[in-house]
TORKOL-322057 format. One line per field, with one value per residue: x, z, y of N, C-alpha, C, O in turn; residue in three letters. Coordinates in Angstrom, 1 decimal, always signed. Example, Ala and Ser with C-alpha at 12.3 -4.5 7.8 and 13.67 -1.06 7.14 Angstrom:
REM TORKOL-322057
nc1: +13.2_+12.8 $
nc3: +7.8_+7.1 $
nc2: -5.7_-2.2 $
cac1: +12.3_+13.7 $
cac3: +7.8_+7.1 $
cac2: -4.5_-1.1 $
cc1: +13.2_+12.9 $
cc3: +7.8_+7.9 $
cc2: -3.3_+0.0 $
oc1: +14.2_+13.4 $
oc3: +8.5_+8.0 $
oc2: -3.3_+1.1 $
residuo: Ala_Ser $
//
This chain:
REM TORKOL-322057
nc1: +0.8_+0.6_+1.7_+0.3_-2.7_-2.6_-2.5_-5.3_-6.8_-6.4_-7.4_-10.0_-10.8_-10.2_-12.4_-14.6_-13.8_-14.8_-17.6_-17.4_-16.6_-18.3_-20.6_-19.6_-19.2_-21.6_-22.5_-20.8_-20.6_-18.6_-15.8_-14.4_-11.4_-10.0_-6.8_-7.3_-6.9_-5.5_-2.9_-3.1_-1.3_-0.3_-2.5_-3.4_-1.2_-1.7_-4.5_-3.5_-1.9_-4.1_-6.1_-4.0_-3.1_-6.0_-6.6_-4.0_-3.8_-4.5_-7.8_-9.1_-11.7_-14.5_-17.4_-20.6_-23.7_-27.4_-29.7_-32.0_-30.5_-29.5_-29.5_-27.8_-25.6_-24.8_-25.0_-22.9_-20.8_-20.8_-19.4_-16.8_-16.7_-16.5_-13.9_-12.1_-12.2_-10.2_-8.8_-7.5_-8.4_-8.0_-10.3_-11.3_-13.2_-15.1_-14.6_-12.2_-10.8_-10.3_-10.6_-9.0_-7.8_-9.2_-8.6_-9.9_-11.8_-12.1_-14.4_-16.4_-16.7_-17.2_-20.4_-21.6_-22.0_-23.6_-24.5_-22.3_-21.4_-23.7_-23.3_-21.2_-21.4_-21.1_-19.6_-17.4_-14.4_-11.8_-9.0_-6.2_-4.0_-1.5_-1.1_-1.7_-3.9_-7.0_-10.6_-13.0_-16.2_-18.8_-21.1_-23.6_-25.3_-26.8_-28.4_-30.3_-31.0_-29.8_-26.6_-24.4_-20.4_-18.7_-15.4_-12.4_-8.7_-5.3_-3.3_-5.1_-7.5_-9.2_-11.7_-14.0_-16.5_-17.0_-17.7_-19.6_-19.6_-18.4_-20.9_-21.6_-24.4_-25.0 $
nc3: +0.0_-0.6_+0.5_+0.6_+0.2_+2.6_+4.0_+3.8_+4.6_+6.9_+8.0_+7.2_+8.7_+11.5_+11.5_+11.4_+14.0_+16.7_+16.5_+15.5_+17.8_+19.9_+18.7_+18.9_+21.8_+22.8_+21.3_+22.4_+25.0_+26.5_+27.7_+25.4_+24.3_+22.2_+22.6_+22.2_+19.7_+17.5_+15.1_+11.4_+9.7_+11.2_+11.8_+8.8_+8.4_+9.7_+9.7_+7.1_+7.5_+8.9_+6.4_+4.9_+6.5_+6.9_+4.3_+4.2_+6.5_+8.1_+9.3_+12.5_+13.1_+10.9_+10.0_+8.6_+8.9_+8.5_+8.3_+10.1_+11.9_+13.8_+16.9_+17.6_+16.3_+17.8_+20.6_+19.8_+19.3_+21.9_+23.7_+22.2_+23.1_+26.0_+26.1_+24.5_+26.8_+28.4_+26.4_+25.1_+21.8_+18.4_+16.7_+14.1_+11.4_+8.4_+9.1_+10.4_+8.5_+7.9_+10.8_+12.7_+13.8_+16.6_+20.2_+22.4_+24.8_+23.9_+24.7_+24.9_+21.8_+20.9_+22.8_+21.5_+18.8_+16.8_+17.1_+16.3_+13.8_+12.5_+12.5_+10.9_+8.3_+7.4_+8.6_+11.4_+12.5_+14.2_+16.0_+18.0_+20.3_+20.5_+18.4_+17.5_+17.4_+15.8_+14.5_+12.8_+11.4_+9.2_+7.2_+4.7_+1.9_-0.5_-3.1_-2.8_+0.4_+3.0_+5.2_+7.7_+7.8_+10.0_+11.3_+12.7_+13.6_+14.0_+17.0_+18.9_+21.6_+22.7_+21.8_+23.6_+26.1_+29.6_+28.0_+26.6_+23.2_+19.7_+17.6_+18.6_+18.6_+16.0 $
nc2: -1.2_+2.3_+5.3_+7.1_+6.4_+5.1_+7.2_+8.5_+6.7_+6.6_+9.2_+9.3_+7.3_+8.6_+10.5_+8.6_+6.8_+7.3_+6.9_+4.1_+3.1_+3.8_+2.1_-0.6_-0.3_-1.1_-3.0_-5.1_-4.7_-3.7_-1.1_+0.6_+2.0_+4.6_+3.9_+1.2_+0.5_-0.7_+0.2_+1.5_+0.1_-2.0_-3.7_-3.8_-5.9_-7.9_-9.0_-9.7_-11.6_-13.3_-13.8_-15.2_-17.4_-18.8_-19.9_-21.4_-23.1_-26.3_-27.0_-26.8_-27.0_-27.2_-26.1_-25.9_-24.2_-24.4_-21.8_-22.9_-24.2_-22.7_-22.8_-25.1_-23.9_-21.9_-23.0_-24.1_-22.3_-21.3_-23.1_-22.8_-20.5_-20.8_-22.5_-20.5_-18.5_-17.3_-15.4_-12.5_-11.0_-9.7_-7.9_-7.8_-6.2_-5.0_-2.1_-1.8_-1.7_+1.2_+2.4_+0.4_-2.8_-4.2_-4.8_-7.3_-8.6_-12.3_-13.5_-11.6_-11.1_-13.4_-13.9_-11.8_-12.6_-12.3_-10.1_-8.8_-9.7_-8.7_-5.8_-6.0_-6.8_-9.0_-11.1_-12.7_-11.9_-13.2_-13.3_-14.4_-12.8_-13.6_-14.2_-17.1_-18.6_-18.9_-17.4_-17.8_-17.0_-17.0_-15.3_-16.4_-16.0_-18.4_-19.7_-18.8_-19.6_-19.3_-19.4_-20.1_-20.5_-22.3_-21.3_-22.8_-22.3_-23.2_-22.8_-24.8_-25.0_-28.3_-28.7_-28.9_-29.3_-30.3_-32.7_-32.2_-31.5_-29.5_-29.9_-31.9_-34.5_-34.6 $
cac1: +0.0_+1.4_+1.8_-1.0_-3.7_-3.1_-2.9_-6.3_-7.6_-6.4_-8.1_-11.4_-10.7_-10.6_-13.8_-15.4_-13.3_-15.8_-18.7_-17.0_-16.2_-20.1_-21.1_-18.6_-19.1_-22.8_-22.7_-19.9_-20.7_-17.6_-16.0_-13.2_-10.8_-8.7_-6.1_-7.4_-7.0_-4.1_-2.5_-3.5_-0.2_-0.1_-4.0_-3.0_-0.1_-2.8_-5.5_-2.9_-1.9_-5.6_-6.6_-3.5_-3.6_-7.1_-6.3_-3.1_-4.4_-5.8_-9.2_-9.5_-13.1_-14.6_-18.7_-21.8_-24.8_-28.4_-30.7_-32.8_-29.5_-29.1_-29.3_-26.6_-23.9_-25.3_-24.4_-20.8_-20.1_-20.7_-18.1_-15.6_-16.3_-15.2_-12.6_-11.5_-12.4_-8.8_-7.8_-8.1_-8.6_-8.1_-11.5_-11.6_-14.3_-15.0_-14.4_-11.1_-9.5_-10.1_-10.0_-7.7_-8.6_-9.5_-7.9_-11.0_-12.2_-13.0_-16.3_-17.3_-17.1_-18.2_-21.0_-22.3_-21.5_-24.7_-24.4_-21.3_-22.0_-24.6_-22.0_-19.8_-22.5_-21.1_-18.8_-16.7_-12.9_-10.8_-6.8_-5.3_-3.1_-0.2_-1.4_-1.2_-5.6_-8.0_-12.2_-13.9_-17.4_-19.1_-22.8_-23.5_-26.4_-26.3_-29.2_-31.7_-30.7_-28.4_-25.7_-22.8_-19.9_-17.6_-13.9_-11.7_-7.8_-4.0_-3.2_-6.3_-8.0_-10.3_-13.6_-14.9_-16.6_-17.7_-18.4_-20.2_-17.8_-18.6_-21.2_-22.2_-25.4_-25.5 $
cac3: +0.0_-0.9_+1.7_+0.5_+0.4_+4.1_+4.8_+3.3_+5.2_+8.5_+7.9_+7.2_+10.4_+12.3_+11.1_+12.2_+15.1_+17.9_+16.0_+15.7_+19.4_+20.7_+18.0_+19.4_+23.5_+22.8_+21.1_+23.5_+26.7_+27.1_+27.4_+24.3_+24.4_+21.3_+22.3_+22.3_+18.4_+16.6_+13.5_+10.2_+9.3_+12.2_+11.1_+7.7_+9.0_+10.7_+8.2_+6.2_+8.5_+9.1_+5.5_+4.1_+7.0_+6.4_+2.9_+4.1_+7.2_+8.2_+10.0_+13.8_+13.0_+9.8_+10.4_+7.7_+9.5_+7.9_+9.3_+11.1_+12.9_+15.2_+17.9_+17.1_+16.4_+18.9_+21.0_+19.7_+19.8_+23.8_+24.0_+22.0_+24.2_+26.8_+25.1_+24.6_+27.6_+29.3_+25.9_+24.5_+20.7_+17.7_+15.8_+12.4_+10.8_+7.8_+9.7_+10.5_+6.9_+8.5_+12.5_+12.9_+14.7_+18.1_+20.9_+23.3_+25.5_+22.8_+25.2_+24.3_+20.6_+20.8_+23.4_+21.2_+17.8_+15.8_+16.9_+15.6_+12.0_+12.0_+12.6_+9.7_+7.3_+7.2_+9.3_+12.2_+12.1_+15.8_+16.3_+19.3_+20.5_+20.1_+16.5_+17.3_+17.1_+14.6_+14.5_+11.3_+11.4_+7.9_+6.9_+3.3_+0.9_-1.6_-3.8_-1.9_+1.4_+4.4_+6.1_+8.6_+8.0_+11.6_+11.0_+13.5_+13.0_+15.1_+18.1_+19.3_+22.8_+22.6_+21.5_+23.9_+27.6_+30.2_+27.7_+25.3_+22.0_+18.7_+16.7_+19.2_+18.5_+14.9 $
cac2: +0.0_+3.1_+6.4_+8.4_+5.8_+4.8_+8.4_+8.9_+5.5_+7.0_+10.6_+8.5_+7.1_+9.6_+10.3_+7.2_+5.9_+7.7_+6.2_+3.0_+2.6_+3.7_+0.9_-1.7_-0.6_-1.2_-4.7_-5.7_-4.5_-3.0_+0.2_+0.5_+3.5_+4.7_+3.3_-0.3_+0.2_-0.7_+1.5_+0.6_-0.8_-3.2_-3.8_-4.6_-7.0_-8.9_-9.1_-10.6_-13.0_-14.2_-15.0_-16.2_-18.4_-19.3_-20.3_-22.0_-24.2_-27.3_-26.5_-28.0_-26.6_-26.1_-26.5_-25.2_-24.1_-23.5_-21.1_-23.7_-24.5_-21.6_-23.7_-25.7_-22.9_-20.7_-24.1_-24.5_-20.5_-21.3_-24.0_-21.8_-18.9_-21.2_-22.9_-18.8_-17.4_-16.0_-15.0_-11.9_-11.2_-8.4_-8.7_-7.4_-5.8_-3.8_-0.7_-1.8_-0.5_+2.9_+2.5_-0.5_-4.1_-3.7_-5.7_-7.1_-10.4_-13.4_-14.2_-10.8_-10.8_-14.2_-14.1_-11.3_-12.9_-12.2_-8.5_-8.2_-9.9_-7.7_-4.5_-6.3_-7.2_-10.8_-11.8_-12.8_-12.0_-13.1_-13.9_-14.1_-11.6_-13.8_-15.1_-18.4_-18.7_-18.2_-17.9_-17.0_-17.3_-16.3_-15.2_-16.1_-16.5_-18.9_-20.1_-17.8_-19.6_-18.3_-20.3_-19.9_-21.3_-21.6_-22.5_-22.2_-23.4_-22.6_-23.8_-24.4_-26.0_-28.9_-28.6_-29.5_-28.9_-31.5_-34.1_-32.0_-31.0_-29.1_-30.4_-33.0_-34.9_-34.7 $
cc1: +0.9_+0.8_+0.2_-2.3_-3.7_-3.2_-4.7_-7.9_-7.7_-6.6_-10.2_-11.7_-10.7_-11.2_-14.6_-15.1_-14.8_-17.5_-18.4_-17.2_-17.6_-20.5_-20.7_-19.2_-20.8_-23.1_-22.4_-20.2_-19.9_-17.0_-14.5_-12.9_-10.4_-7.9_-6.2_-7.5_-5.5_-3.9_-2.8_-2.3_+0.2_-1.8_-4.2_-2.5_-1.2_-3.8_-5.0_-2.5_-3.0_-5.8_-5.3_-3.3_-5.0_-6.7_-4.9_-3.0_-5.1_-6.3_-9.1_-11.1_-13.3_-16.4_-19.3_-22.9_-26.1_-29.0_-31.3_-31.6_-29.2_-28.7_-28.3_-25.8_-24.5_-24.4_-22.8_-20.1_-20.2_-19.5_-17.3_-15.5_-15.8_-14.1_-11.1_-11.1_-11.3_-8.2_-8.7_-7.7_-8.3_-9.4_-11.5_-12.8_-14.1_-14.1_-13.0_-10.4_-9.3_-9.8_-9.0_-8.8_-8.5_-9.0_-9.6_-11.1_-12.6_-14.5_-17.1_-17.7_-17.8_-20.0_-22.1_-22.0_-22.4_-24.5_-23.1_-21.2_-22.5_-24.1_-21.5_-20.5_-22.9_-20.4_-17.9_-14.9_-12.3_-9.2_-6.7_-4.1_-1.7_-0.3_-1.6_-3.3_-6.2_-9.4_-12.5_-15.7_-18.3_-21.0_-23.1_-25.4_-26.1_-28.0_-30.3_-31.7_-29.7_-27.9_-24.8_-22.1_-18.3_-16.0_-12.7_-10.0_-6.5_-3.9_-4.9_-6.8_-8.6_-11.0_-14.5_-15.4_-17.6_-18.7_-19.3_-18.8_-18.9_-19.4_-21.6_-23.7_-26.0_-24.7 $
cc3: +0.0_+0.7_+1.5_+0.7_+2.1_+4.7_+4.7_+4.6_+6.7_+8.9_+7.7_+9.0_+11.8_+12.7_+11.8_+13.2_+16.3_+18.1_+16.4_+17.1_+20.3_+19.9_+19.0_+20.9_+23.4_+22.6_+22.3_+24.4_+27.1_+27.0_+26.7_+24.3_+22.9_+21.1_+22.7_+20.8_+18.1_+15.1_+12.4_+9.5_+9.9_+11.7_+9.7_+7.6_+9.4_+10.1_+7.2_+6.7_+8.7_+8.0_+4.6_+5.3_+7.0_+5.4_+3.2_+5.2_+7.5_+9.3_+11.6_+13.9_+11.5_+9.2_+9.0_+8.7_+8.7_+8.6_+10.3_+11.8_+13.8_+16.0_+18.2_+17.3_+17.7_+20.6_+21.0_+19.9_+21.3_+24.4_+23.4_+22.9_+25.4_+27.0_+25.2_+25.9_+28.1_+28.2_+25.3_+22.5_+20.1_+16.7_+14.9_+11.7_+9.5_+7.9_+10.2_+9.6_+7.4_+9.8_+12.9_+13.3_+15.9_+19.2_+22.0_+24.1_+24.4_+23.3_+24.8_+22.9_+20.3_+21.5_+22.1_+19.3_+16.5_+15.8_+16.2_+14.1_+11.4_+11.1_+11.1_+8.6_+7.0_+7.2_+10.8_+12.3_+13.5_+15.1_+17.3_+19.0_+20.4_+19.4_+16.3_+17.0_+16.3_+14.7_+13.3_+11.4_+10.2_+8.1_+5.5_+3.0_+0.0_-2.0_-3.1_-0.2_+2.0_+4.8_+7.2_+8.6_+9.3_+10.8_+12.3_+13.4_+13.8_+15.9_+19.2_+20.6_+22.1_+23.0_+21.9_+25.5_+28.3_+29.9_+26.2_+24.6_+20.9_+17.4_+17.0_+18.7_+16.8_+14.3 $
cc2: +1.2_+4.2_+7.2_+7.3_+5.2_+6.3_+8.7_+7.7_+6.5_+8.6_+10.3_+8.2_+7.5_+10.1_+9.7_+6.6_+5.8_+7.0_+5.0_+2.6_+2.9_+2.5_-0.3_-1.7_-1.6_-3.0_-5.6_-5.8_-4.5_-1.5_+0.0_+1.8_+3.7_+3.8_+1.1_-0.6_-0.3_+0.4_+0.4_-0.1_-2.0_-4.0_-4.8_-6.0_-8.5_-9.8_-9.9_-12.2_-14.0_-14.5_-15.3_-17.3_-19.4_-20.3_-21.6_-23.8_-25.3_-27.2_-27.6_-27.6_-26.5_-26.8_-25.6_-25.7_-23.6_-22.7_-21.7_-24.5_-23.6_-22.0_-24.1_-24.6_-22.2_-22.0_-24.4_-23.1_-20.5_-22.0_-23.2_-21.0_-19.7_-21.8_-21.2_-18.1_-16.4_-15.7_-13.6_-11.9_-9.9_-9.0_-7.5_-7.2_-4.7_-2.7_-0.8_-1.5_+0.4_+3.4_+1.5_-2.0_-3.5_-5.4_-5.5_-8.8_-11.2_-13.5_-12.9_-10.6_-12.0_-14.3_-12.8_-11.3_-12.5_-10.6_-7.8_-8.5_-8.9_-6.2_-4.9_-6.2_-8.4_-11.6_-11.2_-12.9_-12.2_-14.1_-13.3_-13.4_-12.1_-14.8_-16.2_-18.8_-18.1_-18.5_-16.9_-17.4_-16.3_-16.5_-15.0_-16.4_-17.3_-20.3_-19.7_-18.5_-19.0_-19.3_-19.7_-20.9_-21.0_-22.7_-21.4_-23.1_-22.4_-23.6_-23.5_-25.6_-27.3_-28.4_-29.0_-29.3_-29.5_-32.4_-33.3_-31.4_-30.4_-29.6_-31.9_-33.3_-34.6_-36.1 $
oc1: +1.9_-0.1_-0.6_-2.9_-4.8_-4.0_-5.2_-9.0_-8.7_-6.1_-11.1_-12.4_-11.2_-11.3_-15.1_-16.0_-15.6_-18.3_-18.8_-18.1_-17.8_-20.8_-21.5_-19.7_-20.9_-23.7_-23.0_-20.1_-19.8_-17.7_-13.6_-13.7_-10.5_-7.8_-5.5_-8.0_-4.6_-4.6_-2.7_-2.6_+1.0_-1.8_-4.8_-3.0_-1.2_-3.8_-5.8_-2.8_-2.9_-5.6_-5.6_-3.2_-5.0_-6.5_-5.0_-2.5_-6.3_-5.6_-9.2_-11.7_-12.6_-16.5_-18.7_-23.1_-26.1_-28.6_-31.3_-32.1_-28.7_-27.5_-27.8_-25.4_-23.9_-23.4_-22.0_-19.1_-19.5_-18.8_-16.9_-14.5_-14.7_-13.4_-9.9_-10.1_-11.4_-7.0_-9.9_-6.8_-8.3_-9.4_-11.8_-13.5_-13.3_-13.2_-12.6_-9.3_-8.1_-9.2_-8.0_-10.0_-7.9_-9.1_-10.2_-10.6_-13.7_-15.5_-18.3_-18.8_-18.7_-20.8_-23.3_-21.8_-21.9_-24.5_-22.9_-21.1_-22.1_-24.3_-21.5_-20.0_-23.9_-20.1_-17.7_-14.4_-12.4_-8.8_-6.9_-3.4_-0.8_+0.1_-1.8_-3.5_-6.2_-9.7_-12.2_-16.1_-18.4_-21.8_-23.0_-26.3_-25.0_-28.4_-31.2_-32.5_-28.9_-28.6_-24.8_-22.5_-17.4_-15.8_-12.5_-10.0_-6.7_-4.1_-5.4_-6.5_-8.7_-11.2_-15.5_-14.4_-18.7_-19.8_-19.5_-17.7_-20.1_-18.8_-21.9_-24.3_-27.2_-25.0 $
oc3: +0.6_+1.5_+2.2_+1.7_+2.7_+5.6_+5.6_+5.0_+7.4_+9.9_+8.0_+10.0_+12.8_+13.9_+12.8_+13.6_+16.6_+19.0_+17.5_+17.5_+21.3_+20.7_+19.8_+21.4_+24.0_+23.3_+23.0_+25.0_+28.2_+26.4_+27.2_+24.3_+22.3_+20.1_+23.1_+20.5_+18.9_+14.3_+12.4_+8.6_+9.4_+11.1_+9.5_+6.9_+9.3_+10.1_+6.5_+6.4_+8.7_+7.9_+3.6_+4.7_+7.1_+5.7_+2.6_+5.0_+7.2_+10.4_+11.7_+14.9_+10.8_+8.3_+8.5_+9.1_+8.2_+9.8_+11.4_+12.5_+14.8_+16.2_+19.1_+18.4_+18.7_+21.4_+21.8_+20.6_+21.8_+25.3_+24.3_+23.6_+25.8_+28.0_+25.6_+26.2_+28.2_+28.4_+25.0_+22.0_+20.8_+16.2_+15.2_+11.5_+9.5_+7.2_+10.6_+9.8_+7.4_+10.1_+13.4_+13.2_+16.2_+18.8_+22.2_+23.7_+24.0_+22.5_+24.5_+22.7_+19.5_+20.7_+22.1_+18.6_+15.3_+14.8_+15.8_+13.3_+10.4_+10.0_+10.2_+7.7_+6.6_+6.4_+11.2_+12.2_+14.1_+14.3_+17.6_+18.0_+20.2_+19.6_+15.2_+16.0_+16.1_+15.1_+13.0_+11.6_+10.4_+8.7_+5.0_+3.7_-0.5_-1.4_-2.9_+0.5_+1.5_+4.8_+7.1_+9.0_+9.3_+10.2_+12.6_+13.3_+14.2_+15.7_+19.8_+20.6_+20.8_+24.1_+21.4_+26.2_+28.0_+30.4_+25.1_+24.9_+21.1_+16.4_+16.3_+18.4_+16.5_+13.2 $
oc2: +1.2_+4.0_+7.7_+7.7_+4.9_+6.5_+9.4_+7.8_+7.0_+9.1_+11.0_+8.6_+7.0_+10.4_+10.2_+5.8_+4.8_+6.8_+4.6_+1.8_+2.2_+1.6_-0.8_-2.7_-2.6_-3.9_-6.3_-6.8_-5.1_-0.7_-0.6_+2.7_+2.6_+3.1_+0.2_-1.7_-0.1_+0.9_-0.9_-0.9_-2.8_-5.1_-5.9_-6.9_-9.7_-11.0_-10.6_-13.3_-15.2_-15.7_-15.9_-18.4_-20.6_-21.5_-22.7_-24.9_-25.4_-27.2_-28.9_-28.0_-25.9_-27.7_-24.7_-26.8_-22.5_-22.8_-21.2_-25.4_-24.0_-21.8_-23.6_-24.4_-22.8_-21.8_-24.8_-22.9_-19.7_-21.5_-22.4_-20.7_-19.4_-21.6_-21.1_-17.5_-15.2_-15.5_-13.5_-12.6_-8.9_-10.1_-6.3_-8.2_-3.8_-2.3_+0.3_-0.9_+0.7_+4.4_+2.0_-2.2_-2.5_-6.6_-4.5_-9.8_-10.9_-13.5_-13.0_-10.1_-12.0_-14.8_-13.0_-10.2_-12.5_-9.9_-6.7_-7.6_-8.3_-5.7_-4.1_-5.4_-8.9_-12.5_-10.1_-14.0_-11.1_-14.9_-12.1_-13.4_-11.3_-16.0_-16.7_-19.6_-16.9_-19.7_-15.7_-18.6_-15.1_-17.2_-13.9_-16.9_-17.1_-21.2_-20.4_-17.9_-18.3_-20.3_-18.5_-22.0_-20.2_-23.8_-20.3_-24.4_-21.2_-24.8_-22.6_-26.8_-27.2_-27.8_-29.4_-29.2_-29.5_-32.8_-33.9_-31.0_-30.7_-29.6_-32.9_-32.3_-34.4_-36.5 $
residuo: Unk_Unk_Unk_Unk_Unk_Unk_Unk_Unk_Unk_Unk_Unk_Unk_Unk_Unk_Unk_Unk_Unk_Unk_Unk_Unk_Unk_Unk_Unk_Unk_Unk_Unk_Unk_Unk_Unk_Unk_Unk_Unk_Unk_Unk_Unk_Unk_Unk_Unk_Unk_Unk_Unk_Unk_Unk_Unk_Unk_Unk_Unk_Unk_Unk_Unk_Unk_Unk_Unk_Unk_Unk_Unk_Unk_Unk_Unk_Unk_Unk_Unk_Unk_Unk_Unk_Unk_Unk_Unk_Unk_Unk_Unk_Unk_Unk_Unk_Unk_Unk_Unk_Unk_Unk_Unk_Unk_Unk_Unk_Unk_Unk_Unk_Unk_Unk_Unk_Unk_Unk_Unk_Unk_Unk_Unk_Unk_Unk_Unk_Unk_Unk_Unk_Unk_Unk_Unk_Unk_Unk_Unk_Unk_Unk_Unk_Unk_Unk_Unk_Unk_Unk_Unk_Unk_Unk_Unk_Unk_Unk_Unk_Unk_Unk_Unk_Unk_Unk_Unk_Unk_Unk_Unk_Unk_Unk_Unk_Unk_Unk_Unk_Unk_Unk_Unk_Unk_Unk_Unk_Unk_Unk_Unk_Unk_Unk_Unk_Unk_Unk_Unk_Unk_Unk_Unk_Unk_Unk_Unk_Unk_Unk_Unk_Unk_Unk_Unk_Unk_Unk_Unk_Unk_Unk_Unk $
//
């Protein structure tokens, strides 16, 4: 990326951060400063990191949900969150081109995972703070249906919590 187009990103941004961060406290149910952003060059770095690892990994997750599954993921995004819980995360969105990722608790961006989609338009971006974890959680259309598909891949816990695991009972 050249000088002037990140300058231009992070003049947008500036723009929107304050916005951004009432959006985010609200979903979250946390209180996010400024400086819980990162710069868009550390941002970038990251972003890169997440989907060419995507693309490059083999999946310790990698589920398709229909609509009439909610249940279900809503079910395995619980065991992740506590799988996650003592870690925190930079979660990626859109609005990160222009404010950066934001450093926050996993159980929060999971626990309120629909509200953040929502935010995105259609999707779930987390990495742990020391790279080594990945959660993607996608919201697509395809043939006039909706799905989610959860993939999660790194060094990652078991999937699993007192006996129930990920996609149990199907």
């Amino acid at each position: 990326m050249n000088r002037k187009d990140l300058l231009i990103r992070q003049n947008v941004g500036r723009k929107e951060i304050d916005n951004y961060i009432s959006k985010l406290n609200n979903i979250l149910h946390i209180s996010l400063q400024k400086s819980d952003f990162l710069d868009l060059e550390k941002t970038d770095e990251i972003k890169n990191l997440f989907y060419e690892s995507f693309n490059t990994s083999t999946m310790a997750l990698n589920k398709t949900y229909n609509d009439s599954e909610s249940i279900a993921l809503t079910n395995d995004i619980e065991i992740l969150a506590q799988q996650f819980q003592h870690k925190e995360v930079y979660l990626i969105t859109k609005e990160s081109e222009v404010c950066g990722a934001v450093k926050i608790p996993s159980v929060n961006a999971l626990n309120n995972f629909m509200a953040v989609i929502k935010l995105d338009g259609d999707s779930l971006n987390l990495i742990t703070t020391d790279y080594l974890s990945y959660i993607y959680l996608d919201y697509y259309e395809e043939y006039g249906k909706f799905f989610y598909q959860l993939s999660v891949w790194g060094s990652v816990p078991p999937l699993s919590q007192s006996g129930a695991s990920i996609g149990a009972g199907k």
